[in-house]
N, C-alpha and C positions, 0 to 999 in steps of 0.2 A: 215533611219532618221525618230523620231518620228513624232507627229504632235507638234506640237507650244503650248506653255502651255501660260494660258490666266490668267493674273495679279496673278502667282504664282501658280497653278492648273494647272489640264492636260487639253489640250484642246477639248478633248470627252469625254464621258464616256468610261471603260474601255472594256466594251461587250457590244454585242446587248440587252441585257436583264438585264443590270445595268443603271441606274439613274447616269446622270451629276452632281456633284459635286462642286456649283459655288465656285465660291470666294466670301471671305466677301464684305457685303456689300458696296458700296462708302457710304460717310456721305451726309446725304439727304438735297440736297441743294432746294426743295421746301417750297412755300410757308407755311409756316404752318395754320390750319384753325382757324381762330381767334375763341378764347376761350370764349371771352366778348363783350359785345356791346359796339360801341364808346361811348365817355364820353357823347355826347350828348342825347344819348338814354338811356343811364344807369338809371336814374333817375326816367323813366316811362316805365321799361322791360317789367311788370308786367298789362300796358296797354298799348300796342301797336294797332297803327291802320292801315289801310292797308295803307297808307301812306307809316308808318313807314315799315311796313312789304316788299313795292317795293322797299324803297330808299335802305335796307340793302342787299334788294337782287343784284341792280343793283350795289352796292358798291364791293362785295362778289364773284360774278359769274364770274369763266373763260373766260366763253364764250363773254361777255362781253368786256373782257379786251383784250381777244384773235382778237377781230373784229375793237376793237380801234388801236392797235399796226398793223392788217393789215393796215389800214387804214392812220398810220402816216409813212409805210413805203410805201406805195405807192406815199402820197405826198413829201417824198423824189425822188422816182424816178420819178416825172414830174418834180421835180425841178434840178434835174439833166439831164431828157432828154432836157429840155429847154438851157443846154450847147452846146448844137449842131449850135447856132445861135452865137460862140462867136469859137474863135482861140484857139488851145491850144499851150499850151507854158511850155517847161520846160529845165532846165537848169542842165549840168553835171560839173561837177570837177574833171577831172581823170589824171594821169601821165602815160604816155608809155616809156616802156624800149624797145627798138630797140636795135638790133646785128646783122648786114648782114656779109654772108661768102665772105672771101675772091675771088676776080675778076681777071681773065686779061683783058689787055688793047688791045688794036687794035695791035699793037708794042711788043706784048707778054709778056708786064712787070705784074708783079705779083704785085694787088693792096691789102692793108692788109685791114684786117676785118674793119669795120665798127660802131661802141658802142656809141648811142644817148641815152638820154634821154628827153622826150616829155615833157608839163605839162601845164597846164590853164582851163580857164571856158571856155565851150561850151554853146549856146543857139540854138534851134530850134522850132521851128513856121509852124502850120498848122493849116490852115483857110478854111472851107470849103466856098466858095462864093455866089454859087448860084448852086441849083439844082432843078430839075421839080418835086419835089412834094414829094422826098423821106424825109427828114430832117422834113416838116411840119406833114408828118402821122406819123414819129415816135413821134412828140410830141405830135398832137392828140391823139394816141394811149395812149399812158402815163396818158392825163389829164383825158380821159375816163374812165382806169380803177381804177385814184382817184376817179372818182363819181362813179363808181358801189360801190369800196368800203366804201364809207361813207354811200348808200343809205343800204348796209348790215350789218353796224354795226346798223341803225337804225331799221334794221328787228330784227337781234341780241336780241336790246332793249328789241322790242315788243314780241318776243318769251321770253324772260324770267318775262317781267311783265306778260305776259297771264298763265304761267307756274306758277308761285309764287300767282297769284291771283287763279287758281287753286286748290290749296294746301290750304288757307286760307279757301274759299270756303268750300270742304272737311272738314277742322277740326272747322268751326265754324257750319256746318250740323251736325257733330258729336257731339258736344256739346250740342245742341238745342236737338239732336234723345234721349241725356243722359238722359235728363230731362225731355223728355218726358216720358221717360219708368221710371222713378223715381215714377212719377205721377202713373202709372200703376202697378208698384208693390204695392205701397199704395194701389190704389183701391183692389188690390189681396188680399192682408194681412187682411185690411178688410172686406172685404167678407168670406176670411178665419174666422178672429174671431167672425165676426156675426152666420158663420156659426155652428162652436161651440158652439155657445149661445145657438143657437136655437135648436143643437140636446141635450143637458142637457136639456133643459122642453121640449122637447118630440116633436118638431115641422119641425124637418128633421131628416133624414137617416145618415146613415155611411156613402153611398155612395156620399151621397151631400159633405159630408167632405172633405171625399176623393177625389171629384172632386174637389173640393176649392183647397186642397192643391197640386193637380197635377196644376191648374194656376196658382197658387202663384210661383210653381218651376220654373213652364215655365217661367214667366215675369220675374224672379230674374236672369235665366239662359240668357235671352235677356240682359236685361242688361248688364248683366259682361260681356256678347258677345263684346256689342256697346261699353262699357269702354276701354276694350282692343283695341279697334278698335279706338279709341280718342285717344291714346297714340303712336298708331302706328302713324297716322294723324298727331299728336303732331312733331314727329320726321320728318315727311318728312315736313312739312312746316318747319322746323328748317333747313334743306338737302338747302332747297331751298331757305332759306334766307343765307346762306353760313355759319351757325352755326354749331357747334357739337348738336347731335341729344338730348343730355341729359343737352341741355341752359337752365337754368332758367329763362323763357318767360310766358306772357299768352298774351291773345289777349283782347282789350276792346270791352265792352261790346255794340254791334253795333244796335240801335234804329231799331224797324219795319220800314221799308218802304212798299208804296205801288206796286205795282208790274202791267206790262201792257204790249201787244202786243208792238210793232214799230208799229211809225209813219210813218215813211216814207217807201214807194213801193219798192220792191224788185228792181226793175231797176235804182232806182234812189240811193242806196246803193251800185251795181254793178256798177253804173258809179260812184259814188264817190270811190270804191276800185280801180277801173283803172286809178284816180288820183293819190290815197295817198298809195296804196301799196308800199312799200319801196324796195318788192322782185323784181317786176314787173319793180320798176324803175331801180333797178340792174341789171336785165338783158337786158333792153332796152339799157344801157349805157355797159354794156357788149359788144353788140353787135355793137355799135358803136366803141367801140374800135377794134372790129376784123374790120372793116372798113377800120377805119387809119392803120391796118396791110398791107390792101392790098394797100392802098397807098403808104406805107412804101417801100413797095415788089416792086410796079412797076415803084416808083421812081428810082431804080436801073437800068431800064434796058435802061434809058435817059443818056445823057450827063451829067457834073457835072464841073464849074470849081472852082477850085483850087488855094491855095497858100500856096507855102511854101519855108523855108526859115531854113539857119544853118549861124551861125555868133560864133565868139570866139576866144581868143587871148592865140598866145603860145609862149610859151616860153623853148629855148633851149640851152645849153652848149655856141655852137657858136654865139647865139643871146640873151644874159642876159635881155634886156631891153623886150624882144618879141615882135610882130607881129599880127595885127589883119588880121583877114581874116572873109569873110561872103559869099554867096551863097542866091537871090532869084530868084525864078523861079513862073511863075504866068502860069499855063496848061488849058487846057481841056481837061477832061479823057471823052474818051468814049467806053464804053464798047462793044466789040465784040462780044468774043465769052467764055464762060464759062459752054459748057459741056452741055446747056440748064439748067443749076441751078438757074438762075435767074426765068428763063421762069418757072419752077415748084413749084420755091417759091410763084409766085403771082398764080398759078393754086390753091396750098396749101391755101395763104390766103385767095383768095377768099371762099373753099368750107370751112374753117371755119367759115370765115361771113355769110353763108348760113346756118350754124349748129347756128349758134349764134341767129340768127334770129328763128330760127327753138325754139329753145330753150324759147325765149323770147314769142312768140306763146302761148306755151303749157303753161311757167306759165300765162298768161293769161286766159288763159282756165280753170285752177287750177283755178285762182283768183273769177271766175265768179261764177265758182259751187261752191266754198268754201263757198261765199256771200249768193249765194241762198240754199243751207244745212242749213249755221246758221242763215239764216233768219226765214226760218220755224220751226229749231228747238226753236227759242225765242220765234214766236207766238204759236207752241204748247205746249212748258213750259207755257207760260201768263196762258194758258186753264187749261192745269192741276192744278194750282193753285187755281182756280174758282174752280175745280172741286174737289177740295180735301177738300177745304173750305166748298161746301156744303156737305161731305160727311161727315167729322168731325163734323156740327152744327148735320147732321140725327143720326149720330154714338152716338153723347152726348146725342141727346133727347130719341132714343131709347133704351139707356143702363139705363138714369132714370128711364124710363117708368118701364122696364123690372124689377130693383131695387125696384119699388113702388109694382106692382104685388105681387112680390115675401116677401114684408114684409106683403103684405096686407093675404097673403096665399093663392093668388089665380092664382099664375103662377111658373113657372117650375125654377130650380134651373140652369137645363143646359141651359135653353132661357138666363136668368141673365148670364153665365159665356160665351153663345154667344155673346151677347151683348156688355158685357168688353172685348172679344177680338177683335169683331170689333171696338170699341173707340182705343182701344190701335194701329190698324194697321192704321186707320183712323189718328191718330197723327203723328205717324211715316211719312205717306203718304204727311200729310200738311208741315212737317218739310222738308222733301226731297222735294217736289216739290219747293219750293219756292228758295234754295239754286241750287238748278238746274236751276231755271230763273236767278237765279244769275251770273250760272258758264257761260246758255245758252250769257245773254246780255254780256260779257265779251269777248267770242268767238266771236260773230258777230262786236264787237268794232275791235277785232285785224284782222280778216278776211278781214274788211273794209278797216282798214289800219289807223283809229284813236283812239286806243288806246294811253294814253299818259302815262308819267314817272310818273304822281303821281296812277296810276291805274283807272284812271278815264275812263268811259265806254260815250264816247262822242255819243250814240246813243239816239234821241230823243225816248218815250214811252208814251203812254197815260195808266198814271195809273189808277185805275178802285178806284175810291172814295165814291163808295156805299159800300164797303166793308174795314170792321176796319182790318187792318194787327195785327194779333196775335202776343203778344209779344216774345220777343228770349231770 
């Protein structure tokens, strides 16, 4: 006997050293990824602000939708374990055919066969009444892990607005780094043709030229570097707003801000993330629900009474009109003896309340060092800012300087092409550092645990207003 052929196909490959051969495809019944922006955003594609850039992502993302539908099917099952406080009842319709064999009698007479047929509505009824504690942990249990899972769709949230404000981040650094090395190729090109100038009347070398044009390559080569690198950027901020990578989008053009350490103390950010962490809260309600397990578990090994009940009316050959009959009986079950399964279940639940717990710990622990990583890394961003700031005003004043020498005839050609490339890495360095404080206060907003739906970085900062923010 072969093996089973799978939707038309053999069901293995035919040797070890042959490739499977599937079947055709089934027809793809996924979502497909929207092509266009809703009509409401259609209008202003072209400037979008990070507004727009979370609503589309929160609209867009799996993960998202995946955390919601956890989340309304768990509030079905509270709303179902919550039946456990009510009777069930259901009701059948059946007919039976009956045939008994033939009997003798006491008197040895041969009775003949026997040919009934049954038929009517049955009802039966069972009520749990009261029991010591098992019935309320399963519904604890239940309501519990509706709140872990709502506290995880709001983690959800905030891992994709932190994700998506990432990406923007990244591709509006890359736009500003364009532009700066735009700047720098100018300056190159120039200094190039100054420098031709000046070796036609006699007043530089070859060599000077040819150093011009080896900056000029380099700064042109940086460029196209970063260009590409804004298109790649382009595409995953598009990945990430639940686009196709080649949307026709840009992003609006977003005003300087000032930029500044946090305000408030490392511990007083660690104790607002062990309020508003949504992870933290999940697991805490997690663990509560392994709780109500073990309530559940050792409700079991209590008494429990009962009710229950069978009513329904039949009718037969010999009785055309039919016959009701009913059946209740009101007990107390009390459990003996079962192998000790009971007794193991509540040993079980318990150690997973104790894993639960365990669990809800460590993200805690997570939670704290997460807070104090991105707390230091926002106040060492704020610095680097500062310090790129004054590095860029020394980089600008000494590539003039060096620029003035050099027409004056009294300073080196390669001082000047030193110069321009530290302006040039000096720019690069103000550009990144400041989109880094960007990406830095975004992280410590979601770390904290207030990060909200519009992208908003709920962290207070003391921006530093002795210094003009460079335009973008």
């Amino acid at each position: 006997m072969g093996t089973p052929s799978v939707s038309g196909v053999a069901g293995t490959a035919p040797a070890p050293n042959k490739a499977w051969t599937p079947p055709p495809p089934p027809r793809d019944t996924l979502p497909s990824t929207p092509a266009s922006f809703p009509p409401d955003l259609l209008s202003r594609a072209n400037t979008l602000t990070l507004g727009d850039v979370v609503d589309l992502a929160l609209r867009n993302n799996p993960e998202t939708q995946i955390s919601w539908a956890n989340a309304r099917a768990a509030a079905a099952a509270y709303g179902g374990s919550k039946g456990l406080y009510y009777p069930t009842i259901d009701a059948e319709v059946g007919v039976t055919r009956l045939r008994s064999s033939p009997t003798f009698s006491n008197d040895s007479v041969l009775r003949p066969s026997l040919t009934q047929t049954n038929y009517g509505p049955t009802f039966s009824v069972s009520w749990l009444i009261a029991d010591l504690g098992g019935r309320a942990g399963t519904i604890e249990s239940a309501r519990q892990a509706l709140i872990a899972s709502n506290w995880t769709h709001n983690a959800t949230i905030q891992n994709v607005v932190l994700q998506v404000e990432s990406a923007y981040f990244n591709y509006m650094a890359n736009k500003a780094l364009v532009l700066s090395e735009r700047t720098s190729v100018k300056e190159a090109q120039t200094s190039l043709e100054s420098t031709q100038e000046r070796q036609r009347v006699g007043l530089a070398t070859v060599a000077d030229v040819l150093q011009a044009k080896t900056a000029y390559s380099q700064a042109s080569l940086t460029l196209e570097s970063t260009e590409g690198d804004l298109q790649t950027t382009r595409g995953a901020l598009a990945l990430a707003m639940g686009l196709p990578a080649n949307a026709p989008y840009d992003i609006e053009a977003v005003p300087a801000t000032a930029v500044g350490p946090a305000t408030d103390s490392v511990e007083a950010l660690i104790e607002q993330a062990v309020k508003s962490r949504p992870d933290l809260a999940a697991a805490q309600a997690q663990y509560r629900q392994a709780v109500g397990n073990v309530r559940a578990a050792r409700g079991n090994l209590f008494p429990s009474v009962q009710v229950t009940g069978a009513g329904g009316r039949t009718y037969v050959q010999t009785l055309p009109s039919g016959a009701t009959n009913y059946s209740l009986r009101l007990g107390l079950v009390i459990p003996i003896f079962s192998g000790f399964s009971r007794q193991y279940a509540v040993k079980q639940a318990r150690a997973e309340a104790d894993a639960a717990l365990g669990r809800a710990a460590s993200v805690k622990q997570q939670v704290q060092f997460q807070v104090f990583s991105s707390y230091y890394a926002l106040q060492t961003a704020a610095r680097r800012v500062n310090t790129a700031d004054d590095l860029l005003a020394s980089a600008q004043a000494s590539a003039e300087a060096a620029l003035g020498r050099y027409r004056a005839g009294v300073g080196l050609f390669v001082d000047l092409l030193t110069a321009q490339s530290a302006l040039a890495s000096a720019r690069a360095q103000q550009v990144q550092a400041r989109w880094i404080w960007q990406t830095s206060l975004a992280q410590l907003a979601h770390d904290t645990g207030v990060l909200d739906t519009a992208g908003g970085a709920n962290i207070p900062f003391t921006p530093d207003t002795t210094r003009e923010a460079p335009p973008k």
